[in-house]
C-alpha positions as CSV (number, residue, x, y, z in Angstrom):
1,X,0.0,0.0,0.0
2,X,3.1,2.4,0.8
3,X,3.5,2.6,-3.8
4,X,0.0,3.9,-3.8
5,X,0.6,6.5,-1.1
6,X,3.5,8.0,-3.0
7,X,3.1,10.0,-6.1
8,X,5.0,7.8,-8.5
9,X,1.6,4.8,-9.0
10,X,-1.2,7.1,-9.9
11,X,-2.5,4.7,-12.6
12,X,-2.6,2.1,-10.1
13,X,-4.6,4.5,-7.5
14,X,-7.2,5.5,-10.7
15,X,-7.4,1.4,-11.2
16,X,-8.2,1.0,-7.0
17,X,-10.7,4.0,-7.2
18,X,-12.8,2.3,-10.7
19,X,-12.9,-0.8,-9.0
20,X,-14.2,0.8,-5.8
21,X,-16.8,2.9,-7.4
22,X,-18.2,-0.4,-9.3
23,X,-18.5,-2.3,-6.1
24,X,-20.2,0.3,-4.4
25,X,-22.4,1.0,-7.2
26,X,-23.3,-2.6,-8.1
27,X,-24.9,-2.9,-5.0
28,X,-27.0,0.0,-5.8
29,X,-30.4,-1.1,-6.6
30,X,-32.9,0.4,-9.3
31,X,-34.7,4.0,-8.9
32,X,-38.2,2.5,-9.6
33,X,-38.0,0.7,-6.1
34,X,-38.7,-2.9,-7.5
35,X,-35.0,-3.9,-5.7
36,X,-34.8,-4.9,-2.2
37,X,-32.8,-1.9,-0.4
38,X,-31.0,-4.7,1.5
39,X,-29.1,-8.4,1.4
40,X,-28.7,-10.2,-2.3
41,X,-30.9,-8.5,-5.0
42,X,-30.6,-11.6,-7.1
43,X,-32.8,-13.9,-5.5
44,X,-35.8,-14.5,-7.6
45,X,-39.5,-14.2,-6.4
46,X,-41.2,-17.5,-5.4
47,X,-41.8,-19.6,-8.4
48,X,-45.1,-20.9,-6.4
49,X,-46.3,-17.3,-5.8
50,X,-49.8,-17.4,-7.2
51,X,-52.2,-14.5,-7.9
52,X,-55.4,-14.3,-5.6
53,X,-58.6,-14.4,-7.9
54,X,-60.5,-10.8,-8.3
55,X,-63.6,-11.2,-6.2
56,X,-67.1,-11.3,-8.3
57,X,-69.3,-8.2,-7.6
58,X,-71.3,-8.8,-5.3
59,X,-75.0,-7.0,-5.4
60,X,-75.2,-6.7,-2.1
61,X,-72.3,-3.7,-2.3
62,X,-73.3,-0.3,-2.2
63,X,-73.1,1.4,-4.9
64,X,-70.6,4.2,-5.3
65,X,-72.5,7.7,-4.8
66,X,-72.7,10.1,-8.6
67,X,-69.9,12.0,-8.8
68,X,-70.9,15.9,-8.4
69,X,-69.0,19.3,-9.6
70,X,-69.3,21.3,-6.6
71,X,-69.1,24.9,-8.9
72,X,-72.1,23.4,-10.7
73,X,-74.0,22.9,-7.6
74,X,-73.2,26.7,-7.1
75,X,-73.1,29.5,-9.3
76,X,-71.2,32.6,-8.9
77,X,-74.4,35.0,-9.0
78,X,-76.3,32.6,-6.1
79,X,-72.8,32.6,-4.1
80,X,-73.3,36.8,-4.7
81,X,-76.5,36.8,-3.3
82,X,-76.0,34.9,-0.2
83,X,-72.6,36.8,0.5
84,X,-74.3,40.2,0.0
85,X,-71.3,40.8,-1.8
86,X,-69.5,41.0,-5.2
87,X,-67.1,37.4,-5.2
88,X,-64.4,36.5,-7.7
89,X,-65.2,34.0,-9.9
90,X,-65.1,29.9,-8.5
91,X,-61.8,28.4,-7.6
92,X,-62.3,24.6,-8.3
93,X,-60.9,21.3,-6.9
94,X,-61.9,17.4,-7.1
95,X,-64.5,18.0,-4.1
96,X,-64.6,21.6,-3.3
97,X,-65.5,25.1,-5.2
98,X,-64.6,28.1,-3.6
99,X,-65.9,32.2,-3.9
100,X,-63.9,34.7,-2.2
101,X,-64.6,38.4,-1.8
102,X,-62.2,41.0,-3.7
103,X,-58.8,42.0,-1.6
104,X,-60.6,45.3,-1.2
105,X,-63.3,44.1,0.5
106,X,-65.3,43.2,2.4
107,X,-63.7,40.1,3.6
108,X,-66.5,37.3,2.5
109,X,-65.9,33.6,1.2
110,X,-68.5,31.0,0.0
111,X,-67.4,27.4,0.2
112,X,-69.3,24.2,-1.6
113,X,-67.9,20.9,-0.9
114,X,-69.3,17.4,-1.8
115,X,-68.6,14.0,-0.8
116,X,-67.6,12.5,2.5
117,X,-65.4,15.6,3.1
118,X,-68.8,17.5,3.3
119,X,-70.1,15.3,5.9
120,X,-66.6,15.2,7.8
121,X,-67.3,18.6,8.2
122,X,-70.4,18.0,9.5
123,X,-69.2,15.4,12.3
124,X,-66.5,17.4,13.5
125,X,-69.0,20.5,14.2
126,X,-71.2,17.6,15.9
127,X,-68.3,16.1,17.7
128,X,-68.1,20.2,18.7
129,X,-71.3,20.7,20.1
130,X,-72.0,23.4,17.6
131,X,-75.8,23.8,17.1
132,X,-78.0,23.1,14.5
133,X,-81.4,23.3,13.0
134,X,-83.1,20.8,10.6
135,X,-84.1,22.3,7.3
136,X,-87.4,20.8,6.8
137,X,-88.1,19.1,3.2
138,X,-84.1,19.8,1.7
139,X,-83.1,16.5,0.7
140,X,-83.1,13.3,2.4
141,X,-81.6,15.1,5.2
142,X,-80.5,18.5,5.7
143,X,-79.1,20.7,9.1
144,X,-78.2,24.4,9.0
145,X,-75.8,26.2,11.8
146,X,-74.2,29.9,12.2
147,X,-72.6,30.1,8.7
148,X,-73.0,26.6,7.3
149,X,-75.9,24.3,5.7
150,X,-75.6,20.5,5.0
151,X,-77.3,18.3,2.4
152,X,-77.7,14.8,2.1
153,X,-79.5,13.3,-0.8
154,X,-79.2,10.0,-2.8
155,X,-75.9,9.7,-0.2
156,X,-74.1,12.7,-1.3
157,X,-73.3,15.0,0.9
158,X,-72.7,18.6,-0.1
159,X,-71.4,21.4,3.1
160,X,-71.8,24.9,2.1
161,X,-70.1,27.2,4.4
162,X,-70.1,31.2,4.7
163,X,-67.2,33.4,5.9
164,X,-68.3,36.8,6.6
165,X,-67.8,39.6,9.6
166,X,-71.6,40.1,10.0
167,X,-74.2,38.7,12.2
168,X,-74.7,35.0,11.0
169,X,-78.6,35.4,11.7
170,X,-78.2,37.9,8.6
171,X,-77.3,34.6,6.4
172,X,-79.7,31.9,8.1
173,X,-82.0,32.1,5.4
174,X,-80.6,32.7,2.2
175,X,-78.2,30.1,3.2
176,X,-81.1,27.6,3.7
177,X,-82.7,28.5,0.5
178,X,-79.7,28.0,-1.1
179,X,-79.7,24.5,0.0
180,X,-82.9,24.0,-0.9
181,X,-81.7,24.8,-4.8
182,X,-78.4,22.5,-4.6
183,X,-80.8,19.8,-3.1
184,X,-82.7,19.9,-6.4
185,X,-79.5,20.0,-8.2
186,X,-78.1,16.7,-7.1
């Protein structure tokens, strides 16, 4: 080891480094995760591995519930009305549709979501204590609070929520009509 120490075997160093960086590297495995991170990658799966038959649909499932837009459910002139404001126009996602007020003012925010993130919302102010009040023929079910209505119909749950500085007894009912009109738009 003392010739590859001194100056004069540099080839033989550049030879001892290659060979080091291939060892270390063939015990690398692939990026897309399919090699064990650990012990000998070249032992093969079980040859008596065999694949589990798909399960028959069963009619006793339940069915999945319709998939909804939430801006559909809401449009930007009903999400106006209920504000009392001017809003911008929807932010969408997968299960939620959003209308907020301008940056000037006043600060106001409409909310639609649908799916069992709606009625996750609607636990959690249960599990709360927050009040609520049925909403009598909305739906198959349907429960208003300070700020917020919920509708359940054909197992779709849609939570509409109202951000604004004012009295919430201000929003109670154009907030329940509202649901009333998403009810019959599900």
């Amino acid at each position: 080891m003392r010739l590859l120490a001194t100056g004069r075997n540099r080839p033989a160093r550049t030879a001892l480094a290659a060979v080091a960086a291939v060892v270390l590297l063939g015990g690398c495995g692939s990026d897309d995760g399919d090699a064990p991170s650990g012990g000998d990658q070249n032992i093969a799966a079980s040859p008596t591995a065999v694949a589990e038959p798909e399960p028959e649909p069963s009619s006793a499932e339940p069915s999945a519930a319709p998939t909804v837009d939430p801006c559909a459910l809401v449009t930007k002139q009903e999400a106006e009305k209920v504000a009392g404001t001017r809003l911008e126009d929807a932010v969408a996602s997968p299960e939620s549709c959003s209308y907020t007020g301008p940056v000037t003012g006043p600060t106001a925010q409409l909310e639609v979501y649908v799916g069992p993130g709606a009625k996750k919302i609607l636990d959690i102010d249960r599990e709360l204590k927050h009040e609520f009040t049925p909403i009598a023929g909305v739906g198959d079910e349907a429960y208003a609070e300070d700020g917020a209505v919920f509708v359940n119909k054909g197992g779709v749950w849609v939570a509409i929520r109202l951000v604004r500085l004012d009295d919430p007894a201000t929003f109670r009912k154009p907030l329940a009509d509202l649901a009333k009109t998403v009810a019959g738009r599900i």
